[in-house]
C-alpha positions in Angstrom: 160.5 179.4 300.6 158.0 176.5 300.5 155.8 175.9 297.3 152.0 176.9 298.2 150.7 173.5 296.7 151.8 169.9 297.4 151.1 167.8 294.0 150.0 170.3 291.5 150.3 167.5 289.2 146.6 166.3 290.4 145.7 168.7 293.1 145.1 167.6 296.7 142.2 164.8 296.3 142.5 161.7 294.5 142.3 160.6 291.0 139.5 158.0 290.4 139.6 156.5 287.1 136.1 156.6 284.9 133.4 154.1 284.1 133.0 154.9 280.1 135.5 151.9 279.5 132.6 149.6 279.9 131.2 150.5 276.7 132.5 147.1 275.2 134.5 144.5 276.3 138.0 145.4 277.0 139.9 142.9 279.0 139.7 139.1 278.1 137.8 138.8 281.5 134.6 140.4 279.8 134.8 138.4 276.3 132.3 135.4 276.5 134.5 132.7 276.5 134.7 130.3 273.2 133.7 126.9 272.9 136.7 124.6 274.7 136.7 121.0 273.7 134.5 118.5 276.0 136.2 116.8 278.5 135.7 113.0 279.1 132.6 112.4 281.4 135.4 111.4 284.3 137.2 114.9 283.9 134.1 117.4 283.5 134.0 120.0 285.8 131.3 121.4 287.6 129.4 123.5 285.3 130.1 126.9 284.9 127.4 129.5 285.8 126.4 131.6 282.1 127.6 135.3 282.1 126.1 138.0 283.1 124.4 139.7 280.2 125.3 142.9 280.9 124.6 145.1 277.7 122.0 146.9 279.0 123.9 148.9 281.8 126.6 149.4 279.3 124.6 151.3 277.3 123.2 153.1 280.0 127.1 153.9 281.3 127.3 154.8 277.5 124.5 157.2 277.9 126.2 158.8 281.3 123.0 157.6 283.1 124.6 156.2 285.9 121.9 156.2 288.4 119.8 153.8 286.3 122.6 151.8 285.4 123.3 151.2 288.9 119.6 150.2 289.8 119.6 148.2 287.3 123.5 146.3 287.6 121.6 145.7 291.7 118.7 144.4 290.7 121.3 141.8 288.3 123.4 141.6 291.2 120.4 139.7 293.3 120.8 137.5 290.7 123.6 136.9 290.1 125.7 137.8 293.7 128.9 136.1 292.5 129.8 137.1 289.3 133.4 139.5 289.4 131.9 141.5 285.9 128.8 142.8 287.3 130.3 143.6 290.7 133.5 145.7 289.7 130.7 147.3 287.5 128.7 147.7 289.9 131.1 148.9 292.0 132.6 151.8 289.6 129.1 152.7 289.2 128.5 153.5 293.3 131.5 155.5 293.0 131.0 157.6 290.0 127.8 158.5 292.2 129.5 159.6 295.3 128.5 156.3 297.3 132.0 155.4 298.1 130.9 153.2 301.0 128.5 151.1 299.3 131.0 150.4 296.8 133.5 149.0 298.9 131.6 146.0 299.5 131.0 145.0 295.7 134.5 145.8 294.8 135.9 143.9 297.6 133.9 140.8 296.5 134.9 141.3 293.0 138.4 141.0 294.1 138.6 137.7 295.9 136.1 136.2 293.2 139.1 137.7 290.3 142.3 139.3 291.9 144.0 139.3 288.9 140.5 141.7 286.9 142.5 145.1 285.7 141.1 148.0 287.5 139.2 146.6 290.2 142.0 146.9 293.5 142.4 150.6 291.8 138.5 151.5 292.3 138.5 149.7 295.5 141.2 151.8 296.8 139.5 154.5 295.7 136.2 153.7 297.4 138.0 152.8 300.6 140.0 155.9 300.8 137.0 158.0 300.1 135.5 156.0 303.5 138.4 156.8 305.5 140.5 153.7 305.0 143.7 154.6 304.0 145.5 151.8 305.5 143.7 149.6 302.8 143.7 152.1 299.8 147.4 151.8 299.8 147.2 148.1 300.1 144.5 148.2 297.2 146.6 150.8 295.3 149.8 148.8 295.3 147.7 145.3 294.5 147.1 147.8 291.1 150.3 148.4 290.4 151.6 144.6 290.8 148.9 143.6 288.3 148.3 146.6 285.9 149.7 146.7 282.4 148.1 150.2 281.5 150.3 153.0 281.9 147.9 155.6 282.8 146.5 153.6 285.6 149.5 152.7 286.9 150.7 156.3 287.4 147.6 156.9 288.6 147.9 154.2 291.4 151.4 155.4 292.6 150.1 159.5 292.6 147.1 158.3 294.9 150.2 156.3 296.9 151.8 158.9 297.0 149.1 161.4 298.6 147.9 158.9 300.7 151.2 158.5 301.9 151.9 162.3 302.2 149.0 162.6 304.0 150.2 160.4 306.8 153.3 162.1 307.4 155.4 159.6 305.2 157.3 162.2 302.9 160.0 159.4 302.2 157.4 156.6 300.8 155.9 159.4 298.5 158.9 160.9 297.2 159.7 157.1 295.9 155.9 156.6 294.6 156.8 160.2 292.3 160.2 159.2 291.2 158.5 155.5 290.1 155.9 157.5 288.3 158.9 159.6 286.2 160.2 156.4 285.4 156.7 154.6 283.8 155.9 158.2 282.9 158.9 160.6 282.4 156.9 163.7 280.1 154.4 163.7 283.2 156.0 167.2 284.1 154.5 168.7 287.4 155.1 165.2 288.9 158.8 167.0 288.9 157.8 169.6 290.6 156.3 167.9 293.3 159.3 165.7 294.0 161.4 168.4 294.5 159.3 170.1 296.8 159.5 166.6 299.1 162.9 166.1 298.3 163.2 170.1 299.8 161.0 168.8 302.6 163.5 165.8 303.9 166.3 168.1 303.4 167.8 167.1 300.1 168.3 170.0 298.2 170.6 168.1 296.0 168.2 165.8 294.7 165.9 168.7 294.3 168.5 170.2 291.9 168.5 167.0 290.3 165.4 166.5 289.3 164.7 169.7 288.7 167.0 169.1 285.9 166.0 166.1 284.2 162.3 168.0 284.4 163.9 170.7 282.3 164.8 168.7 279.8 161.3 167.2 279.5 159.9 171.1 279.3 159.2 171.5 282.8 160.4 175.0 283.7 159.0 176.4 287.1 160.7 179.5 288.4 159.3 178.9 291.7 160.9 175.2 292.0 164.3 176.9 291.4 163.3 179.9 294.0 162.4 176.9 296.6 165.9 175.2 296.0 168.1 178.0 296.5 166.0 179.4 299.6 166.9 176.2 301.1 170.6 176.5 300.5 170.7 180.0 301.9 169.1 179.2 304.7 171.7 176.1 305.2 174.2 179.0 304.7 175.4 177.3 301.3 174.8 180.4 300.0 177.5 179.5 297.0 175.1 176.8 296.5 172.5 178.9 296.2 173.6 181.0 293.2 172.8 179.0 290.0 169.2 177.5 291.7 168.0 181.2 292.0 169.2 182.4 288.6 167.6 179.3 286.6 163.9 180.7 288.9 164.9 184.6 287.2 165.8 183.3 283.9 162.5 181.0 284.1 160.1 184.2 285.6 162.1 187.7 285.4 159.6 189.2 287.3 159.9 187.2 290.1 160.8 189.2 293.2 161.6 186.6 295.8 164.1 185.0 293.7 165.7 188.8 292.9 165.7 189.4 296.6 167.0 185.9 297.5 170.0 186.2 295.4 170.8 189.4 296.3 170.5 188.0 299.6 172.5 185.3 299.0 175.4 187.6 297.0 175.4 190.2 300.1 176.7 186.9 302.5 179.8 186.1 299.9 180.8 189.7 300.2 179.8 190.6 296.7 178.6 194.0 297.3 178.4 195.6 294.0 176.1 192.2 292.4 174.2 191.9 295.5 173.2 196.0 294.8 172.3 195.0 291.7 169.8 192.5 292.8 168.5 194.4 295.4 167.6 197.0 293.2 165.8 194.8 290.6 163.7 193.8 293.6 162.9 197.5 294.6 161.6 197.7 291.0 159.7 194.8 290.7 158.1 194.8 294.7 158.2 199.0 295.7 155.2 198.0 298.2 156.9 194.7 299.7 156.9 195.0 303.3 160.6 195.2 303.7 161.2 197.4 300.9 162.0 200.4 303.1 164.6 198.3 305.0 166.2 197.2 302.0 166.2 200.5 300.6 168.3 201.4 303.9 170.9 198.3 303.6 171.2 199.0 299.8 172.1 202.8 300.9 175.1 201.0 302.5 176.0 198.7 300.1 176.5 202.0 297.7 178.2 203.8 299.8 181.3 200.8 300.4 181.8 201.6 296.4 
C-alpha cells in the first residue's frame, strides 16, 4: 500500500519564509554600524557609501502593505543599486507578491554583494524554483544551510531540498535531507512519516520500521505508516516480517480495514488459519461493501471449515 501524500509535513509546494522580520533590525548586517576609530590618513579606506535608510518600507512590511513597500524599496533601489539590505528586501518583497521572476535578479545581487546575509540564498532559492530553476534552488538552498544559524530556516531549507530533489526522481538525496531535518529538528513529527514512505519507496522496509519507531517515541503515531510497512513485507513474501508493522497500524487506527485485511492476509500465508479467520472477519465488519468482500467471504468459508 503506498501513502496517498508524499511530505504531509508541508504539502507538495514549497515553504517560503515571510517578510514581517523586517520590522527592526535583526541581524548585525542591518544595525548601522558604530563609530570605529580613524585610521591614519595612509591607511583610510575608501569611504563607505551611508546606509540605506530604510524605515519607511519597514513600516509599510509592518503594515502588510507590500505593494507600496515594494514601489517604494525600487524607487530606493535606483538609488542606491548596490546596497545587499535594500535588495534582499526588495527581493522578499517581489516574492511575497507572486513575482518570483523579478526577484531573482535582486536576490541574486544581494548575494554576491553579502554571501554570508542570513536568509537571502533561502529567498533566492525560493524565487528561482518558483521560475523553474531547480538546478539553482538546490544550490541556493544548500548555500542556506552552510550559513544559517536559525533552526527553523534551516529545516526549512533541507524540506524544500528535499522536494526539490523528490521531484527529480532523486528519492535517495531526499530521504537524507529528512533524516538531517530529524536530527536539527527531531519533534518535527510528519517529517517521520514521510521518510518512511521514501525509505518504503527504495525498498528498505527496515529503515522504515526504524524510524517509524523513533517517531513514536516523539508522538508520531500513524496507522497508515505502519499499514504501508507491512504491505511491503508481504508483498516481499516476509510475511513474518509483516506481523508486528500491521498490528502497531490496528492498535494505532482499529478501524482500519486494509491493515485487518492485510494481516489476515499475511496470517493465511504462515498457515495460521484460525488468526487469519479472525482477521478476516474484522475486515468483513468494518468494509461489508469492499469490493472483494464477497471473495473473502468465500475463502473465509474455507478457512472455517479446516477447523
Amino acid at each position: 500500500m503506498a501513502i496517498s501524500r508524499r511530505f504531509s509535513a508541508f504539502g507538495t509546494t514549497l515553504v517560503l519564509l515571510g517578510v514581517l522580520g523586517w520590522g527592526r533590525a535583526t541581524t548585525a548586517q542591518d544595525a548601522v554600524p558604530s563609530p570605529s576609530p580613524v585610521p591614519s590618513p595612509a591607511a583610510a579606506p575608501a569611504p563607505s557609501p551611508p546606509p540605506v535608510d530604510l524605515t519607511q518600507v519597514k513600516e509599510l512590511v509592518r503594515a502588510k502593505q507590500y505593494a507600496e513597500a515594494e514601489r517604494l524599496a525600487g524607487e530606493l533601489q535606483n538609488e542606491h543599486p548596490d546596497d545587499p539590505r535594500l535588495l534582499a528586501l526588495r527581493g522578499e518583497l517581489l516574492l511575497a507578491l507572486g513575482r518570483a521572476k523579478d526577484a531573482v535578479d535582486p536576490l541574486r545581487r544581494a548575494v554576491e554583494l553579502d554571501p554570508d546575509r542570513p536568509r537571502v540564498h533561502f529567498q533566492l532559492g525560493s524565487a528561482l524554483a518558483a521560475s523553474g530553476d531547480d538546478a539553482g534552488a538546490l544550490e541556493a538552498f544548500a548555500a542556506e544551510v552552510g550559513i544559517s544559524q536559525d533552526k527553523e530556516v534551516l529545516v526549512l531549507a533541507r524540506l524544500n531540498r528535499a522536494l526539490l530533489l523528490e521531484r527529480r526522481g532523486d528519492k535517495s538525496g531526499a530521504a537524507a535531507e529528512l533524516a538531517s531535518v530529524l536530527e536539527v529538528d527531531p519533534a518535527r513529527g510528519p517529517v517521520y512519516g514521510d521518510l518512511a514512505s521514501l525509505y518504503l519507496d527504495l525498498e528498505r522496509p527496515d529503515d522504515a520500521v526504524a524510524v517509524l519507531g523513533r517517531g513514536a517515541a516523539a508522538g508520531f503515531r500513524s496507522g497508515s505508516h505502519w499499514l504501508a510497512v507491512g504491505a511491503h513485507y508481504v508483498k516481499a513474501d516476509a510475511c513474518e516480517r509483516a506481523l508486528d508493522p500491521l498490528r502497531q497500524a490496528i492498535e494505532i487506527e482499529p478501524t482500519l480495514a486494509d491493515a485487518e485485511r492485510t494481516l489476515a492476509a499475511a496470517l493465511d500465508r504462515l498457515g495460521r488459519a484460525p488468526e487469519a479467520a479472525e482477521h478476516f472477519r474484522r475486515y468483513l465488519e468494518l468494509a461489508p461493501g469492499a469490493a472483494d468482500a464477497a471473495s473473502v467471504r468465500e475463502h473465509l468459508t474455507a478457512l472455517e471449515k479446516k477447523k
